[in-house]
C-alpha positions in Angstrom: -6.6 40.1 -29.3 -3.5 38.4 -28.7 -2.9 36.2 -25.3 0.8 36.7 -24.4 1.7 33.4 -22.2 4.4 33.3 -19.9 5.1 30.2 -18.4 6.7 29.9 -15.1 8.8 26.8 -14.8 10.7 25.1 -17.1 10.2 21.3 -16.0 8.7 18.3 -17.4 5.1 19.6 -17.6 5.9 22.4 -19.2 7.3 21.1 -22.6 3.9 20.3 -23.3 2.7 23.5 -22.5 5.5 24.8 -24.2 5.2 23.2 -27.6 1.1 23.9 -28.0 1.4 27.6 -27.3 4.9 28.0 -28.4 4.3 26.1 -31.3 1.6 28.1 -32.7 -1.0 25.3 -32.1 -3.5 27.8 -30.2 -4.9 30.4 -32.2 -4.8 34.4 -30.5 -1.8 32.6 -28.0 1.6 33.2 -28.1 4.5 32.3 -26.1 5.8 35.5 -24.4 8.5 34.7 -22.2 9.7 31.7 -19.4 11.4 31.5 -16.4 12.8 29.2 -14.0 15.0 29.6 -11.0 17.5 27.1 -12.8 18.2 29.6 -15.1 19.8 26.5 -17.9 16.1 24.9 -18.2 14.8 28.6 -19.0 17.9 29.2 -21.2 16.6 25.6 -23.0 13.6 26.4 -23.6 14.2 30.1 -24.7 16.6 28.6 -27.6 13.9 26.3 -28.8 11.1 28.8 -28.7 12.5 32.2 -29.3 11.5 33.9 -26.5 12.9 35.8 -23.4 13.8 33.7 -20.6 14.0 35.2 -16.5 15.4 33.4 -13.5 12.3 35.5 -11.3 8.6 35.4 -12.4 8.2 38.9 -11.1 11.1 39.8 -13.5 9.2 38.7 -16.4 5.7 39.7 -15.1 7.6 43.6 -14.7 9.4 43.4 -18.4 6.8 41.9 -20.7 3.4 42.1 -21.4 2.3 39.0 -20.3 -1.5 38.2 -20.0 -1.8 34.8 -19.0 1.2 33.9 -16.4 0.8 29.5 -16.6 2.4 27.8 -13.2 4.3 24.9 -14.0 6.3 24.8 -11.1 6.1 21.7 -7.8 2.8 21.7 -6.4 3.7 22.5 -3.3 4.7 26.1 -4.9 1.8 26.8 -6.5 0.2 28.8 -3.8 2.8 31.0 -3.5 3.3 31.8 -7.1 -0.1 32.4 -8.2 -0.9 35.1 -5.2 2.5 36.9 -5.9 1.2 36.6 -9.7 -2.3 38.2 -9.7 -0.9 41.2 -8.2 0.3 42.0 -11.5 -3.7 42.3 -12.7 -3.3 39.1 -15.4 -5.3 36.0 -15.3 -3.7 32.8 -14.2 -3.5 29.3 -14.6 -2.0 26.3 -12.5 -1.2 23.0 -13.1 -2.8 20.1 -10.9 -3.4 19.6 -8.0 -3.9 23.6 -7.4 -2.5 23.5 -3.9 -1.4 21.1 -1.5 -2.8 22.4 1.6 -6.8 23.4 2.0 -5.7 27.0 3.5 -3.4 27.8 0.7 -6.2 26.9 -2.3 -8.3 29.4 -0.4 -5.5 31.6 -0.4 -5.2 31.6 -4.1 -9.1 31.8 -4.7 -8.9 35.2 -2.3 -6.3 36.6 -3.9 -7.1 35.9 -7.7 -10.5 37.5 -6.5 -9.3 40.8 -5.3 -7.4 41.3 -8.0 -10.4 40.7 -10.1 -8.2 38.1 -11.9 -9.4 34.8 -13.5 -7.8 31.2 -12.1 -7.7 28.7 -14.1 -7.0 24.8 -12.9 -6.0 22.5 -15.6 -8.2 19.8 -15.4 -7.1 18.4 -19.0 -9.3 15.0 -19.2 -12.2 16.6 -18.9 -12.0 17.8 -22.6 -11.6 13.8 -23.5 -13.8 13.1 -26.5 -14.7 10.0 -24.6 -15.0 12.0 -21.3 -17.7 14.5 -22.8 -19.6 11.7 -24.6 -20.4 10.1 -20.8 -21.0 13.7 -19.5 -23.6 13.9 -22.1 -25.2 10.7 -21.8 -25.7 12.2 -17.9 -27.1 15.4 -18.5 -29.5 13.8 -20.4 -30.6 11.4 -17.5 -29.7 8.3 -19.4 -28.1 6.6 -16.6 -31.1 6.6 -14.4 -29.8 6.3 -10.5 -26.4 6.2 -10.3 -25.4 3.3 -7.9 -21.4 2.7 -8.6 -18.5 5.0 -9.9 -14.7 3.8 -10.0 -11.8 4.9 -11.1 -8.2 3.3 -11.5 -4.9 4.8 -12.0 -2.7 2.0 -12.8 0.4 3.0 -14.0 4.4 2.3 -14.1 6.7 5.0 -12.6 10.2 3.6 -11.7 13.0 5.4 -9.5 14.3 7.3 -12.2 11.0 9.2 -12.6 10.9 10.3 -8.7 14.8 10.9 -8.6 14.6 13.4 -11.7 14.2 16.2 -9.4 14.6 16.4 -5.4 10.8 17.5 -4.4 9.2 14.2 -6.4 7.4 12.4 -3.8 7.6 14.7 -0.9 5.1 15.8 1.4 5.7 19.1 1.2 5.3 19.8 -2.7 4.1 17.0 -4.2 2.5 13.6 -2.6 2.1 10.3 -3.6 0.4 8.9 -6.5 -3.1 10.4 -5.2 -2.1 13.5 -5.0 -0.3 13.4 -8.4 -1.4 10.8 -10.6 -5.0 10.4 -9.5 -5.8 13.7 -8.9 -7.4 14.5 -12.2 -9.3 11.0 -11.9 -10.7 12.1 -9.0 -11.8 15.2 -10.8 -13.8 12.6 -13.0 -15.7 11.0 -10.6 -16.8 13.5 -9.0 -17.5 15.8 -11.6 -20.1 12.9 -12.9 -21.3 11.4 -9.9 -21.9 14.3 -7.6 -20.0 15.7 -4.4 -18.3 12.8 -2.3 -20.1 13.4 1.3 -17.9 10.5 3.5 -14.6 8.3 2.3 -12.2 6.0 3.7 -8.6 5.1 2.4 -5.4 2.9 2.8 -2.3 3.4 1.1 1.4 1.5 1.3 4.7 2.4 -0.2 5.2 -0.3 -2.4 8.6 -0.3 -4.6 9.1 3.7 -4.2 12.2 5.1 -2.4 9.7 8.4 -1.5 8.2 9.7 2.0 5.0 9.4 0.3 2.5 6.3 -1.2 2.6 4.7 -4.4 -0.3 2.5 -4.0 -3.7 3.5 -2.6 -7.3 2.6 -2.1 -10.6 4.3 -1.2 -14.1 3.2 -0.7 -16.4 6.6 -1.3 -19.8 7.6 -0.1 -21.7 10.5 -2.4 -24.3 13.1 -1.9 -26.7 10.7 -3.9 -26.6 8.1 -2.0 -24.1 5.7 -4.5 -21.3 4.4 -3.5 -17.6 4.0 -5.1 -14.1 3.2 -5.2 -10.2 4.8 -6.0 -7.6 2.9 -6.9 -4.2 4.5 -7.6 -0.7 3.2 -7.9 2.4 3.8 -9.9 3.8 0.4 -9.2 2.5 -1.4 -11.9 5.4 -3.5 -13.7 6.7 -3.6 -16.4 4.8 -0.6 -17.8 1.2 1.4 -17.5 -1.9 -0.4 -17.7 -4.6 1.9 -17.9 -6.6 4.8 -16.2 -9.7 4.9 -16.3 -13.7 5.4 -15.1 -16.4 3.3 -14.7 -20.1 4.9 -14.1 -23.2 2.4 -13.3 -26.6 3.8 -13.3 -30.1 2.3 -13.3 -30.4 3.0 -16.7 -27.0 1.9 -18.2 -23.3 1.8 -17.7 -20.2 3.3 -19.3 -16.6 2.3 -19.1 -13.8 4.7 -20.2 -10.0 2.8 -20.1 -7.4 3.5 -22.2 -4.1 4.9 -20.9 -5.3 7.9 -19.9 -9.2 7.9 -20.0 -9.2 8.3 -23.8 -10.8 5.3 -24.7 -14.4 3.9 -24.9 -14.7 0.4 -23.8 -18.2 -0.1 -22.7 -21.4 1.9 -23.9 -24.7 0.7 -23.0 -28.1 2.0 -21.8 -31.3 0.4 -21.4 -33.0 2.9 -23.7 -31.6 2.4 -26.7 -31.2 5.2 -28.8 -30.4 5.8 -32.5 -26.6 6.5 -33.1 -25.8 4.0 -29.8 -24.2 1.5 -32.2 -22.0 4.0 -33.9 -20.7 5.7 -30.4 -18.2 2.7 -29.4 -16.7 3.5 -32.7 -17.0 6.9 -33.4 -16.2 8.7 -30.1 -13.8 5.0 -29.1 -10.2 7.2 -29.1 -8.3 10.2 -28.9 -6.2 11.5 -31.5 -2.6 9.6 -31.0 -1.4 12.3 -29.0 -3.7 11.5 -25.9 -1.7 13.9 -23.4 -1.5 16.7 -26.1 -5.2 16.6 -27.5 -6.5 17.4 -23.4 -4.4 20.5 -23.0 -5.1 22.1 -26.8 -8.9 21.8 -26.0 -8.3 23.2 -22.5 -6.5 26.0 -23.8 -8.6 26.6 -26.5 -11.4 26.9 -23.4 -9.0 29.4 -21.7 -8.7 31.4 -24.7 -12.5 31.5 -25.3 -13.1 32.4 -21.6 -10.8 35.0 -22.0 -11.6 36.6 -25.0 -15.2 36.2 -25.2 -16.4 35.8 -21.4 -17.3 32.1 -21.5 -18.0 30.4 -18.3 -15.0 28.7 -16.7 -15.1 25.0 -16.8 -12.7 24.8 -13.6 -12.0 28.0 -11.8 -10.6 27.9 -8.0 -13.3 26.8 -6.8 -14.2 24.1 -8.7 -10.6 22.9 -8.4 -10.4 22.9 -4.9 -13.1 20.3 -4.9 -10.9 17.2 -5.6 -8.1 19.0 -3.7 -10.9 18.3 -0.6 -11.3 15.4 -1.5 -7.4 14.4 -1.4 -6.9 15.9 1.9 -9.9 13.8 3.2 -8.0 10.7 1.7 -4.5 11.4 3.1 -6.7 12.2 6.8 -8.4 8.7 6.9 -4.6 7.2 5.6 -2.8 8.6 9.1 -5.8 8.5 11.2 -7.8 4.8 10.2 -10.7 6.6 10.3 -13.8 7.2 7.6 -14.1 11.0 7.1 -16.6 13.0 6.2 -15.9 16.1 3.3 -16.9 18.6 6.6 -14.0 18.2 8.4 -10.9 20.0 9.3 -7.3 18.3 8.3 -5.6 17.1 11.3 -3.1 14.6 10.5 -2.6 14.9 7.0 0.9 15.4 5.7 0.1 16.7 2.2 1.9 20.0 2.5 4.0 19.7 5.0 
């Protein structure tokens, strides 16, 4: 079986969708089609690729045979395009964050779901060779209790990044730096340390010329009792710094830095184990292209859920988990409150 991939959005994401699927880096996948409502971009990437390029998504959907439709578009699209999308019967995938806005994820669960559709959410850094390695050592129970999970985003965007395009750094389709950047880290720390019950943040606008934060804090409370912290900014000067994970347990600690959580720093538990030497070195770093290697193995999930029924790593629901969590952060931002994950949004702007 062949997965026909059309990509809908022709931005800055998608060249690196583009060139793993269109490039013949994913085996059964091949790059159907593209659109964009700035028909030029489309036209680009048509030229490059060989493919068809629309100006409408339902266009494409209509005219080719397109079994994986991949949304690339602002975020604060997303919700919109994937219902109109699984109406055509094919699975789907997003970019982060899935939605901006609680009620819309739900929307897009609902509807993928009644069109007995599958929704994928990229969640690239989980499939981090560093990333799995700490997964592992926690399915195993090496870490013991866990007391203390962080995670910092601490990297350089200037004004040129947010002026490429007019809906960088807006409320209503993309956010600040938590809702962009540090979205997938907070995918992280979750996903290891359990479900964040309580959490209160602080943000400022720091150098960006944007409605919404570049710099931002949180103090977190989980399910298990441990506590943590988020730290996110793009303001870093003159370039990136790292971003990265810290998990403390009982038992042992791990530290993951790197750019962009690809490489091992710290590796230690309290009950040593043969092969715990090797791991800083073996399992230390991604191949060179760190953004690359994270969305060929997620892919290469996709494909195996598709064509052989695997479980989905991060379906809708799972997805909307850190998009909770986000909308939490942004409420206790405009309120000055702590919230707790059972609430319902108020006075956050992500969205609107």
């Amino acid at each position: 079986m062949t997965i026909n991939v059309g990509l809908v959005g022709c931005g800055r994401i998608a060249v690196r969708h583009a060139d793993l699927v269109g490039g013949g880096q994913i085996p059964g996948m091949r790059l159907q089609a593209v659109c964009d409502v700035q028909a030029d971009r489309a036209e680009k990437f048509g030229r490059k690729y060989g493919v068809p390029t629309y100006s409408s998504m339902t266009q494409m959907m209509e005219a080719e045979p397109v079994n994986l439709a991949v949304v690339l578009t602002p975020s604060g699209m997303h919700a919109d395009h994937v219902v109109a999308l699984a109406r055509f019967g094919k699975d789907v995938m997003t970019e982060k964050p899935m939605a901006l806005r609680l009620d819309d994820a739900s929307r897009m669960i609902r509807a993928c779901e009644e069109a007995r559709v599958r929704l994928f959410v990229v969640k690239q850094n989980r499939f981090n060779v560093p990333v799995l390695k700490l997964r592992e050592a926690l399915e195993q129970g090496r870490f013991g209790k866990l007391f203390l999970g962080t995670v910092r985003v601490r990297w350089s965007r200037t004004q040129a990044y947010y002026d490429q395009d007019a809906w960088r750094g807006t409320w209503r389709y993309d956010g600040g730096v938590l809702a962009n950047q540090a979205s997938h880290h907070i995918d992280l720390l979750e996903w290891m340390m359990g479900d964040i019950t309580s959490l209160y943040a602080k943000s400022i606008n720091a150098f960006a010329q944007t409605e919404t934060e570049d710099t931002a804090v949180a103090v977190v409370k989980f399910s298990n009792g441990a506590l943590g912290t988020i730290e996110a900014t793009t303001a870093v000067r003159p370039k990136d710094l790292e971003g990265s994970i810290s998990i403390l347990g009982s038992g042992g600690s791990v530290e993951i830095g790197g750019f962009a959580v690809n490489r091992l720093r710290v590796w230690q538990f309290s009950d040593a184990r043969e092969g715990d030497e090797d791991t800083l070195a073996k399992f230390s770093v991604n191949p060179p292209d760190v953004y690359g290697f994270g969305h060929r193995a997620y892919y290469h999930h996709v494909a195996d859920c598709i064509e052989n029924g695997a479980a989905q790593l991060v379906d809708g629901r799972e997805g909307m988990k850190s998009l909770r969590v986000l909308t939490a952060m942004y409420e206790s931002i405009e309120t000055g409150r702590e919230i707790t994950l059972h609430f319902q949004p108020e006075k956050c702007r992500l969205g609107t």
